[in-house]
PDB file with one MODEL, atoms N, CA, C and O in Angstrom:
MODEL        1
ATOM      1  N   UNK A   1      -8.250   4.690   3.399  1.00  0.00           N
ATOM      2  CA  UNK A   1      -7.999   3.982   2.158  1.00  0.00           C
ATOM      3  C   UNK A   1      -8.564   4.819   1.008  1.00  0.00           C
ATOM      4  O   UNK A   1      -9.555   5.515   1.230  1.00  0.00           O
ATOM      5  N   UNK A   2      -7.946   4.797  -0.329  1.00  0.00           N
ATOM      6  CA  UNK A   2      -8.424   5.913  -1.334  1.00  0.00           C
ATOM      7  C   UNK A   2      -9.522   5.338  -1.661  1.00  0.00           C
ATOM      8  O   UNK A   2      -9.730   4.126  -1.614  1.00  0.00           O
ATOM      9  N   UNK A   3     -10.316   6.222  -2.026  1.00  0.00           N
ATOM     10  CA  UNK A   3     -11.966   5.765  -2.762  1.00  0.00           C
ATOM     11  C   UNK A   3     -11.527   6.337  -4.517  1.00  0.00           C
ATOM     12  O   UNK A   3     -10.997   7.244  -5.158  1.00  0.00           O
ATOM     13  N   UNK A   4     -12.176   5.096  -4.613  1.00  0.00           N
ATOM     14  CA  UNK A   4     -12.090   4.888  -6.842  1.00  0.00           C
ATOM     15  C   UNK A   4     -13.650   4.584  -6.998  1.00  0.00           C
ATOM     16  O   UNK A   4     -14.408   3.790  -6.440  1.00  0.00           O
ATOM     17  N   UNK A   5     -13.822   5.630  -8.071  1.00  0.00           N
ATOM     18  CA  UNK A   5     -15.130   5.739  -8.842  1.00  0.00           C
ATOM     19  C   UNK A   5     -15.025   4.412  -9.678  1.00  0.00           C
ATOM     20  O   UNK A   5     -14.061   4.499 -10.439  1.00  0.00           O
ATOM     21  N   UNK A   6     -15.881   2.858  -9.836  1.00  0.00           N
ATOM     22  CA  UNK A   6     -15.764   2.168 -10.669  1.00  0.00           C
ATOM     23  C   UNK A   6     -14.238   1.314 -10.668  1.00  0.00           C
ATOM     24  O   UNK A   6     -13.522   1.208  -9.672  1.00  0.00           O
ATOM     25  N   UNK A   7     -14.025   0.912 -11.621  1.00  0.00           N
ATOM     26  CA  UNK A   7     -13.013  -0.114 -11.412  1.00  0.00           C
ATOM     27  C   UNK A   7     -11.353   0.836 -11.712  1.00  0.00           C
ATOM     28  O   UNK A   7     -11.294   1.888 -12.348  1.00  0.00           O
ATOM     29  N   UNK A   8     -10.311   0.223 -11.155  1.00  0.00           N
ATOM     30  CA  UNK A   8      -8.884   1.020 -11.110  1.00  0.00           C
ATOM     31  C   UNK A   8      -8.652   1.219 -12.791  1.00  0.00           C
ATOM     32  O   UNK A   8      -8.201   2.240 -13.311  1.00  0.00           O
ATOM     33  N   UNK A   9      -9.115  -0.128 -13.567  1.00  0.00           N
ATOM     34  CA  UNK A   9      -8.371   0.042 -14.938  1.00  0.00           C
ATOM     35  C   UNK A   9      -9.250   0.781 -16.262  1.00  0.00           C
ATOM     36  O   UNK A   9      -8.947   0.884 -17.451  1.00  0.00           O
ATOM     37  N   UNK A  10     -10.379   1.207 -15.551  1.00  0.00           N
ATOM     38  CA  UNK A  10     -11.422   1.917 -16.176  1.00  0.00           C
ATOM     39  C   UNK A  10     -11.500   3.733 -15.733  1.00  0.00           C
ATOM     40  O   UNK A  10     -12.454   4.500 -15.598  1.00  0.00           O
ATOM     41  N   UNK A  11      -9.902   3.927 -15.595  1.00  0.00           N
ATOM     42  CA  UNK A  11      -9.912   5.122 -14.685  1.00  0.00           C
ATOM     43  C   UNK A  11      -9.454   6.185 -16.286  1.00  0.00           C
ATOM     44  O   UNK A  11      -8.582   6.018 -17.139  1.00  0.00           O
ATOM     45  N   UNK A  12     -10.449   7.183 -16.119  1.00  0.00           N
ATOM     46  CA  UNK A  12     -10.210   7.913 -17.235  1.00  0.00           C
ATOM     47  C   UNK A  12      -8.829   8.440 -17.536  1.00  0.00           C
ATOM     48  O   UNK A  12      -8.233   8.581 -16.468  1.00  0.00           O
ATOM     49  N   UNK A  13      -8.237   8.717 -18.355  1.00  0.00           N
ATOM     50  CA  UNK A  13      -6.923   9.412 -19.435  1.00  0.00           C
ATOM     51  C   UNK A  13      -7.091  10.588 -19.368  1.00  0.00           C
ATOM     52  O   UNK A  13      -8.237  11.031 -19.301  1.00  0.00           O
ATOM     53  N   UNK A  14      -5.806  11.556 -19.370  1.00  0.00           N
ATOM     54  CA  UNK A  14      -6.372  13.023 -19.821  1.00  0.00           C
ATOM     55  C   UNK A  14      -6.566  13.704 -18.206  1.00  0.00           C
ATOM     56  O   UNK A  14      -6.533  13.246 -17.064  1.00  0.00           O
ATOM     57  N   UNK A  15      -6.764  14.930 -18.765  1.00  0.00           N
ATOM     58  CA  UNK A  15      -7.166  15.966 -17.780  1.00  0.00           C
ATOM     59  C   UNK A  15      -6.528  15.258 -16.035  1.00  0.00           C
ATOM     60  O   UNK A  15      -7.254  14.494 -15.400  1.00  0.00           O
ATOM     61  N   UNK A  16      -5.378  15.604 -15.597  1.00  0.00           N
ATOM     62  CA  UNK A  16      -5.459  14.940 -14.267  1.00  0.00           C
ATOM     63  C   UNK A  16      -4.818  13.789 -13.930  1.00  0.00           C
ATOM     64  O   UNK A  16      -4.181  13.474 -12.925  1.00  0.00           O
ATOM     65  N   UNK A  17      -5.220  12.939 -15.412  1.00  0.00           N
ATOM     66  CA  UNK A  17      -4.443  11.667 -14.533  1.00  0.00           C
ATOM     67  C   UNK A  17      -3.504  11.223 -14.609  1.00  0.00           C
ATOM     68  O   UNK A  17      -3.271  10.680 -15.689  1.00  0.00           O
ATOM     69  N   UNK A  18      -2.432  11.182 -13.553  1.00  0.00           N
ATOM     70  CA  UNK A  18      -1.358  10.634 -13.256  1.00  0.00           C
ATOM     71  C   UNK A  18      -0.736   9.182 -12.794  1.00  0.00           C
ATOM     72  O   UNK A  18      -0.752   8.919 -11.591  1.00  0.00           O
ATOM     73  N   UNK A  19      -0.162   8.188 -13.772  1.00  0.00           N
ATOM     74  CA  UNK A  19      -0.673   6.923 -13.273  1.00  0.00           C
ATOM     75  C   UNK A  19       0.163   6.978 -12.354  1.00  0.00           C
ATOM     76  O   UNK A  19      -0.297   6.265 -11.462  1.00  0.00           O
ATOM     77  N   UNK A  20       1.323   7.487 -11.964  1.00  0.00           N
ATOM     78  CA  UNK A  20       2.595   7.322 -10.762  1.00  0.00           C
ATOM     79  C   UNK A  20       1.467   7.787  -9.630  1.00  0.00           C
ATOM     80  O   UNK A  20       1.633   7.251  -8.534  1.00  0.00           O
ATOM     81  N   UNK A  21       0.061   8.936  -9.758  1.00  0.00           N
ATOM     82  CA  UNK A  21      -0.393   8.412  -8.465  1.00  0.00           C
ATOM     83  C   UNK A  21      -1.723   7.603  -8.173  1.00  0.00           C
ATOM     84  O   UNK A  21      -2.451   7.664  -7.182  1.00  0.00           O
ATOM     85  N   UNK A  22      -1.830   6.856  -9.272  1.00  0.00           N
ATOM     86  CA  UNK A  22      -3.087   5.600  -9.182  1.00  0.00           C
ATOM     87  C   UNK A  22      -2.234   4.772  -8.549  1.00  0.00           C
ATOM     88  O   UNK A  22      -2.573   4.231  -7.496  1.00  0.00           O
ATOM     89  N   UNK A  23      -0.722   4.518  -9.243  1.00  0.00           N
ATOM     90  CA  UNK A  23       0.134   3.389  -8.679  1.00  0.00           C
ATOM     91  C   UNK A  23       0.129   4.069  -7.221  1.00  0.00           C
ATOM     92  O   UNK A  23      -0.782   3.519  -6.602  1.00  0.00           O
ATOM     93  N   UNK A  24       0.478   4.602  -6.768  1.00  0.00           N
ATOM     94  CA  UNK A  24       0.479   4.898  -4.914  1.00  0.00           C
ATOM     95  C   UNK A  24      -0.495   4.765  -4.432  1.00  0.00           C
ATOM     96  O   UNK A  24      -0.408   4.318  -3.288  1.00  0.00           O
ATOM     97  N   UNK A  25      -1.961   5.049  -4.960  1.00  0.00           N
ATOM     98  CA  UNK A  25      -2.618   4.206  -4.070  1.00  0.00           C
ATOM     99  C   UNK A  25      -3.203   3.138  -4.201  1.00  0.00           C
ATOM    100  O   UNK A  25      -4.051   2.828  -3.364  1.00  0.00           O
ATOM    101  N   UNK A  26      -2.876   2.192  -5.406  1.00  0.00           N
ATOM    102  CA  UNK A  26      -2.787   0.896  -5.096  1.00  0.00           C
ATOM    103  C   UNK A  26      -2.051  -0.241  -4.096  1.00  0.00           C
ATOM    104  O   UNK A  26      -2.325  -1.331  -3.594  1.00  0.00           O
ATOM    105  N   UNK A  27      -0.567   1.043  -4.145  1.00  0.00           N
ATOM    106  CA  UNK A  27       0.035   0.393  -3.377  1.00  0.00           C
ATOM    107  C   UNK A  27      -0.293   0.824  -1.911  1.00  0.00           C
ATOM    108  O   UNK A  27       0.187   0.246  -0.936  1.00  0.00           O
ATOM    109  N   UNK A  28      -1.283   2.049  -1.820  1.00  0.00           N
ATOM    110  CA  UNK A  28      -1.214   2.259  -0.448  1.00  0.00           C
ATOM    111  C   UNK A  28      -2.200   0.702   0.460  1.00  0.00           C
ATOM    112  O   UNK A  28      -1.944   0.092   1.498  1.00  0.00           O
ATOM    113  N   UNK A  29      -3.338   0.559  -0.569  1.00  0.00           N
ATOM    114  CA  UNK A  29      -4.468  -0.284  -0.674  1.00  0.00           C
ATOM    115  C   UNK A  29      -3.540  -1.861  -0.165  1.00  0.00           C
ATOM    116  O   UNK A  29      -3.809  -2.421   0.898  1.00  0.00           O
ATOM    117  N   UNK A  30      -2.516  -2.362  -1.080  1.00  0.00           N
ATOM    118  CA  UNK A  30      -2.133  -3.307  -0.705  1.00  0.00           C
ATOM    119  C   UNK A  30      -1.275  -3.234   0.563  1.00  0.00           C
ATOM    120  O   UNK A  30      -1.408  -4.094   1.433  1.00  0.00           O
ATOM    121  N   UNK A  31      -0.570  -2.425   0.667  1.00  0.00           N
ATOM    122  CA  UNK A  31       0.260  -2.329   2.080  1.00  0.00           C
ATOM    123  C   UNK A  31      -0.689  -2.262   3.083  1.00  0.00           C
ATOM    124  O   UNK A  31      -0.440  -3.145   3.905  1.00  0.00           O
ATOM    125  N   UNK A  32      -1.786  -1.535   3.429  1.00  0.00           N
ATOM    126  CA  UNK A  32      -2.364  -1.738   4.488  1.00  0.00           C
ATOM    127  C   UNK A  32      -3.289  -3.054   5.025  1.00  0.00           C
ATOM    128  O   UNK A  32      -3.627  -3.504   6.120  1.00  0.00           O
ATOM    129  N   UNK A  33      -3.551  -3.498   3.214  1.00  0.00           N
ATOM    130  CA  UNK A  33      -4.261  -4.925   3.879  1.00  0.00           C
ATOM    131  C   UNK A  33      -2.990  -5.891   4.451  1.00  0.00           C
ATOM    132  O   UNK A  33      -3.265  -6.499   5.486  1.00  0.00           O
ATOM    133  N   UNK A  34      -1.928  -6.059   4.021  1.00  0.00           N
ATOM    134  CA  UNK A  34      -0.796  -6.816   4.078  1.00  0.00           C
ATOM    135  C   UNK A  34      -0.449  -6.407   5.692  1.00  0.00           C
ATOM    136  O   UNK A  34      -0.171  -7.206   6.586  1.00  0.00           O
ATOM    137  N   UNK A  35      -0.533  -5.134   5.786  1.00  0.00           N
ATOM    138  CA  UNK A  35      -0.291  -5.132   7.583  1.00  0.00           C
ATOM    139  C   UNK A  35      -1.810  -5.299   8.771  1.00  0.00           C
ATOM    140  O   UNK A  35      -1.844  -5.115   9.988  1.00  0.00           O
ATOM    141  N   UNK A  36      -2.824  -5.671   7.903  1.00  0.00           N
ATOM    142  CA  UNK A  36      -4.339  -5.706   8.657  1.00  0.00           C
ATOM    143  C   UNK A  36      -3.856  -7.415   8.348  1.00  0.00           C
ATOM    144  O   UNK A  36      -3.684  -7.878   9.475  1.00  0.00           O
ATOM    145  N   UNK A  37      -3.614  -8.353   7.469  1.00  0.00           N
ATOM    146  CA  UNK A  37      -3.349  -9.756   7.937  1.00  0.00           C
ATOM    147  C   UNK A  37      -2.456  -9.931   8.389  1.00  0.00           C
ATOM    148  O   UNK A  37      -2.236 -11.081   8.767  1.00  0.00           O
ATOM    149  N   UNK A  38      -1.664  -9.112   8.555  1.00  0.00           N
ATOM    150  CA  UNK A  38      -0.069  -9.459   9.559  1.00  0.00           C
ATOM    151  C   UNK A  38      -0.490  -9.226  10.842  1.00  0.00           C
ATOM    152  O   UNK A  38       0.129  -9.586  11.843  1.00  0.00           O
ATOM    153  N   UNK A  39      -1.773  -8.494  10.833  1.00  0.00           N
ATOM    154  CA  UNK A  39      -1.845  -8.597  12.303  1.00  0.00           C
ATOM    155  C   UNK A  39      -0.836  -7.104  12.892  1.00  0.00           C
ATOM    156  O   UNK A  39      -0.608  -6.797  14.063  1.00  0.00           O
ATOM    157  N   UNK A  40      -0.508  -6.587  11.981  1.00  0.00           N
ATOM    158  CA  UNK A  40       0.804  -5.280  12.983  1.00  0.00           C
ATOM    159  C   UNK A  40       2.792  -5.565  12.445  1.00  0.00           C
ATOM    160  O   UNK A  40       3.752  -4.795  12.480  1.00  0.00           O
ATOM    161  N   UNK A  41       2.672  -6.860  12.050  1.00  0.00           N
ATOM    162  CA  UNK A  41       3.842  -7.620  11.999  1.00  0.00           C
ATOM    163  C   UNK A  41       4.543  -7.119  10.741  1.00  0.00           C
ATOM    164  O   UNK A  41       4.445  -7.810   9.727  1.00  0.00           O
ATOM    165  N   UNK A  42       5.090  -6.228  10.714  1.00  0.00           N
ATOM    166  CA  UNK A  42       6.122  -5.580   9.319  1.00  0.00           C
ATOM    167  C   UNK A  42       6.796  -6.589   8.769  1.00  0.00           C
ATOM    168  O   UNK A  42       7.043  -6.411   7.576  1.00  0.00           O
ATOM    169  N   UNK A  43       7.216  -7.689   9.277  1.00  0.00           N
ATOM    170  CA  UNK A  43       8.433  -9.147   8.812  1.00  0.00           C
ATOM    171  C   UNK A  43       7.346 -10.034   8.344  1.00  0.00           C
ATOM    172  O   UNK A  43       7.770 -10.890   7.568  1.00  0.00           O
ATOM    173  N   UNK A  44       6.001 -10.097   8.588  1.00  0.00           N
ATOM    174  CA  UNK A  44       4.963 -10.713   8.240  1.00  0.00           C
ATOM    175  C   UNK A  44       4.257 -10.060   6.946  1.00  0.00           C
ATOM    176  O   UNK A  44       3.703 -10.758   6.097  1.00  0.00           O
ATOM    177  N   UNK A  45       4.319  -8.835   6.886  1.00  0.00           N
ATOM    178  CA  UNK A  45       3.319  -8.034   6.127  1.00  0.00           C
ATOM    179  C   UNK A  45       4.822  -8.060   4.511  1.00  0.00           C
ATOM    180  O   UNK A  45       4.334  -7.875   3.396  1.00  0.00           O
ATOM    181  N   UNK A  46       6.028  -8.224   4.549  1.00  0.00           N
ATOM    182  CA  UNK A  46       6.813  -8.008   4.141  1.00  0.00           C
ATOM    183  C   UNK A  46       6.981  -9.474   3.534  1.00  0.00           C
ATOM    184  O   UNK A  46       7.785  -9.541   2.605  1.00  0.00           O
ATOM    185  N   UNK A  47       6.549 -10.287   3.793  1.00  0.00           N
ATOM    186  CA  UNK A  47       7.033 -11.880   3.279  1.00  0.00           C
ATOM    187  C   UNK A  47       5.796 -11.950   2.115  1.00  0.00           C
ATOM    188  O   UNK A  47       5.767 -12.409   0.973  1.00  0.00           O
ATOM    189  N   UNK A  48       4.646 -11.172   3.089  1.00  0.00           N
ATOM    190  CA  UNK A  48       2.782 -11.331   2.369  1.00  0.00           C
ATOM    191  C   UNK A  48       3.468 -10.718   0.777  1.00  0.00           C
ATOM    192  O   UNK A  48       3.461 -11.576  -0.106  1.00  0.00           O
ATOM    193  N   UNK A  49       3.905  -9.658   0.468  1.00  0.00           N
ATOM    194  CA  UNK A  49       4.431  -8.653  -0.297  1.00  0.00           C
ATOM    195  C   UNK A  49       5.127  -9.160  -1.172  1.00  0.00           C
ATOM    196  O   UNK A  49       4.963  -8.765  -2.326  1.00  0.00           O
ATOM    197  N   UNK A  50       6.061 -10.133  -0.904  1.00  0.00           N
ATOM    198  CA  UNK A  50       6.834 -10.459  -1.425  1.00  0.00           C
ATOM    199  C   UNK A  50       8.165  -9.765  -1.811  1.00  0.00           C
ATOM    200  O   UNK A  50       8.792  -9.945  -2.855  1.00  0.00           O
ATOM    201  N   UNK A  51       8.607  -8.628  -0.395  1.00  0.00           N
ATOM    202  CA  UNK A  51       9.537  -7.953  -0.337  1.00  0.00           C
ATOM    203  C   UNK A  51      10.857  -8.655   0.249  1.00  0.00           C
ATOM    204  O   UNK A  51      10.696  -9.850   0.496  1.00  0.00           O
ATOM    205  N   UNK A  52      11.818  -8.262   0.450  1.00  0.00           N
ATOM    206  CA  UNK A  52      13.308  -9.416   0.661  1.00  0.00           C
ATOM    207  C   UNK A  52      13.185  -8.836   2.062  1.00  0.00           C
ATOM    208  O   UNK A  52      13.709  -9.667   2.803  1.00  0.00           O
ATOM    209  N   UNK A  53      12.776  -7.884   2.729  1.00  0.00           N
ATOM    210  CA  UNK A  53      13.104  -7.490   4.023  1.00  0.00           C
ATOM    211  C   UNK A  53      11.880  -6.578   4.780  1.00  0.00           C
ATOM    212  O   UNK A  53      11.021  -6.225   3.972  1.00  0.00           O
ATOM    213  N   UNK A  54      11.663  -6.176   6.035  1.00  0.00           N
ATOM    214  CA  UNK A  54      10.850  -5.632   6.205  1.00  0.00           C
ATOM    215  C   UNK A  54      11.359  -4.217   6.445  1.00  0.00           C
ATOM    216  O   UNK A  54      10.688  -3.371   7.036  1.00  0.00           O
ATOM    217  N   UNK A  55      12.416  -4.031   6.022  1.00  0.00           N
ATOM    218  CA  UNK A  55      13.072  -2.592   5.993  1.00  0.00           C
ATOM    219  C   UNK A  55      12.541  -1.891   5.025  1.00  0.00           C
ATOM    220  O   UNK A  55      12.118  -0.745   5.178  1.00  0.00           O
ATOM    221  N   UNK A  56      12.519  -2.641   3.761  1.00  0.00           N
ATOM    222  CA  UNK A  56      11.644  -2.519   2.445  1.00  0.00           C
ATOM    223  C   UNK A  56      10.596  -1.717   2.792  1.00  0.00           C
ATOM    224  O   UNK A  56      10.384  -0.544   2.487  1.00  0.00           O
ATOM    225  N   UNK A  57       9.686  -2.805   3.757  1.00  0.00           N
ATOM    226  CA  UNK A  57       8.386  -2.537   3.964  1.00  0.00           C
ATOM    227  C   UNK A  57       8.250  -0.787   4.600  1.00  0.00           C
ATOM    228  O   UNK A  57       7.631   0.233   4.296  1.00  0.00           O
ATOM    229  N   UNK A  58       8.906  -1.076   5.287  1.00  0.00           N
ATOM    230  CA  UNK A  58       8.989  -0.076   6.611  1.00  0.00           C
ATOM    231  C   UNK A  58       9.029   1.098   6.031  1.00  0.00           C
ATOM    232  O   UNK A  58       8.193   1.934   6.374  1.00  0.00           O
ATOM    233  N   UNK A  59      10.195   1.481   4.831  1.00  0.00           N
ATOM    234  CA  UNK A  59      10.407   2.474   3.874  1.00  0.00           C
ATOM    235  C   UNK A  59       9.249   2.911   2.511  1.00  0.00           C
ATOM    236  O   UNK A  59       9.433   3.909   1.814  1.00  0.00           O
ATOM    237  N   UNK A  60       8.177   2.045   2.338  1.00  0.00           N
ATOM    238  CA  UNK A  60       6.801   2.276   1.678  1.00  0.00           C
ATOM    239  C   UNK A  60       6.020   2.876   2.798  1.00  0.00           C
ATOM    240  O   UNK A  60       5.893   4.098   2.717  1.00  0.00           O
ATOM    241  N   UNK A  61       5.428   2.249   3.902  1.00  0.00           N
ATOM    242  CA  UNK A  61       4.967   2.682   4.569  1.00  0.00           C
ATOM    243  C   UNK A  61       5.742   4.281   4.884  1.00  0.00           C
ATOM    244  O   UNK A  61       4.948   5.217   4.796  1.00  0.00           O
ATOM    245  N   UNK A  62       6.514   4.484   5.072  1.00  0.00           N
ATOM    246  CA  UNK A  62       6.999   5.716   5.243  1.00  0.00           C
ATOM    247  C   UNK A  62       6.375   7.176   4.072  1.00  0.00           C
ATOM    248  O   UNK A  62       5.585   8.119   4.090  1.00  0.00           O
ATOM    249  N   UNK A  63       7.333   6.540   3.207  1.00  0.00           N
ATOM    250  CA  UNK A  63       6.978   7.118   2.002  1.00  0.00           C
ATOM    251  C   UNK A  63       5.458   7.617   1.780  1.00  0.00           C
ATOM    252  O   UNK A  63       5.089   8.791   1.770  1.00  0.00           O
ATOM    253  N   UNK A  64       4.669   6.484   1.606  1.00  0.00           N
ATOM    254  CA  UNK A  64       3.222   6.872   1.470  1.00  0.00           C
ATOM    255  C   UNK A  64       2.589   6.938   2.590  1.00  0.00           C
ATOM    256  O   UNK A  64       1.358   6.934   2.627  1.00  0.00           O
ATOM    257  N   UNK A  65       3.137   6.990   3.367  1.00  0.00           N
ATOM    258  CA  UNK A  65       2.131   7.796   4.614  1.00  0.00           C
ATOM    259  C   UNK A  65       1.138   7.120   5.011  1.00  0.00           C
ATOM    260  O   UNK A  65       0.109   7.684   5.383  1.00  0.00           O
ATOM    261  N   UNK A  66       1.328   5.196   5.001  1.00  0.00           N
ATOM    262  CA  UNK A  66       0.463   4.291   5.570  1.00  0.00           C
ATOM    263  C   UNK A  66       0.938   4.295   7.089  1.00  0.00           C
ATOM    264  O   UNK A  66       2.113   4.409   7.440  1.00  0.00           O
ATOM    265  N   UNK A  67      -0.352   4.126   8.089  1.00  0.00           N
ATOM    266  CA  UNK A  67      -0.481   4.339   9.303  1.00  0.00           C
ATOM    267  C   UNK A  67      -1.553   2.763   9.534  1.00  0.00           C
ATOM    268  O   UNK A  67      -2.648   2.461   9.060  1.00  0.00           O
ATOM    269  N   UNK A  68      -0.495   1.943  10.596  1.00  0.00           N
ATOM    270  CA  UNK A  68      -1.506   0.866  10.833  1.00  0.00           C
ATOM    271  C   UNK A  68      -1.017   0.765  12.319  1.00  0.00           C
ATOM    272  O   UNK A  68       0.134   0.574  12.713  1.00  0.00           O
ATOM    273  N   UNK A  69      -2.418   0.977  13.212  1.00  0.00           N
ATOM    274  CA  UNK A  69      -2.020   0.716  14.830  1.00  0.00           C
ATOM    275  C   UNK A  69      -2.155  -0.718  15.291  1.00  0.00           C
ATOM    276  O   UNK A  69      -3.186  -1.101  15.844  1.00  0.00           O
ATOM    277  N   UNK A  70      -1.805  -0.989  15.216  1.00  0.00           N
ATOM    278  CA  UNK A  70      -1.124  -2.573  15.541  1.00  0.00           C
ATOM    279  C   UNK A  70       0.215  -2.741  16.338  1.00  0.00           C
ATOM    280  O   UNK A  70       0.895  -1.767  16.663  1.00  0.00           O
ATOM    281  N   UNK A  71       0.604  -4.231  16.677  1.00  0.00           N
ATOM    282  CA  UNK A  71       1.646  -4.270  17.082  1.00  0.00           C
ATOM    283  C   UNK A  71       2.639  -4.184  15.765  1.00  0.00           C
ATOM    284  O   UNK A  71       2.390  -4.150  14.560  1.00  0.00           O
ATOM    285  N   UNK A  72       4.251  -4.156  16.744  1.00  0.00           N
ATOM    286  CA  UNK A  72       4.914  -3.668  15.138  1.00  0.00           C
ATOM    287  C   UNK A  72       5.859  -4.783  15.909  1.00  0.00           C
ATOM    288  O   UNK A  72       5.764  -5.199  17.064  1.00  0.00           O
ATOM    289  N   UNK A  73       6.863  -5.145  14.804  1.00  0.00           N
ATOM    290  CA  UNK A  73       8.429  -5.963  15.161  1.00  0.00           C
ATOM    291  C   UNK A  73       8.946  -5.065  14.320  1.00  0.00           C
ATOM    292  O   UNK A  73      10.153  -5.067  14.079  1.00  0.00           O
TER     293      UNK A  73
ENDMDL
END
């Protein structure tokens, strides 16, 4: 999980920062808790999300390179 100095919205401007990748790992942060209460369950972790499908899901996780060993559907 990414480590943040202090709080996400207190993240300095300038030199470096890119919010397209603060946003990725916020979202990495929420996708993995969403599949740690699903228990493994992508159709579960995908409803938590409030995504229309867990294909959705399946295709973030891809993308950002979240890894959760659990069971999967």
């Amino acid at each position: 999980m990414p480590s943040f100095q202090g709080s996400l919205l207190d993240q300095p401007l300038g030199d470096g920062f890119k919010l397209s990748l603060l946003l990725d790992d916020i979202q990495r942060i929420y996708l993995q808790r969403a599949m740690a209460e699903a228990r493994g369950s992508k159709t579960i972790a995908a409803k938590l999300l409030g995504f229309n499908n867990y294909q959705t899901l399946s295709n973030q996780l891809e993308r950002l390179n979240v890894r959760y060993d659990g069971s999967d559907d």
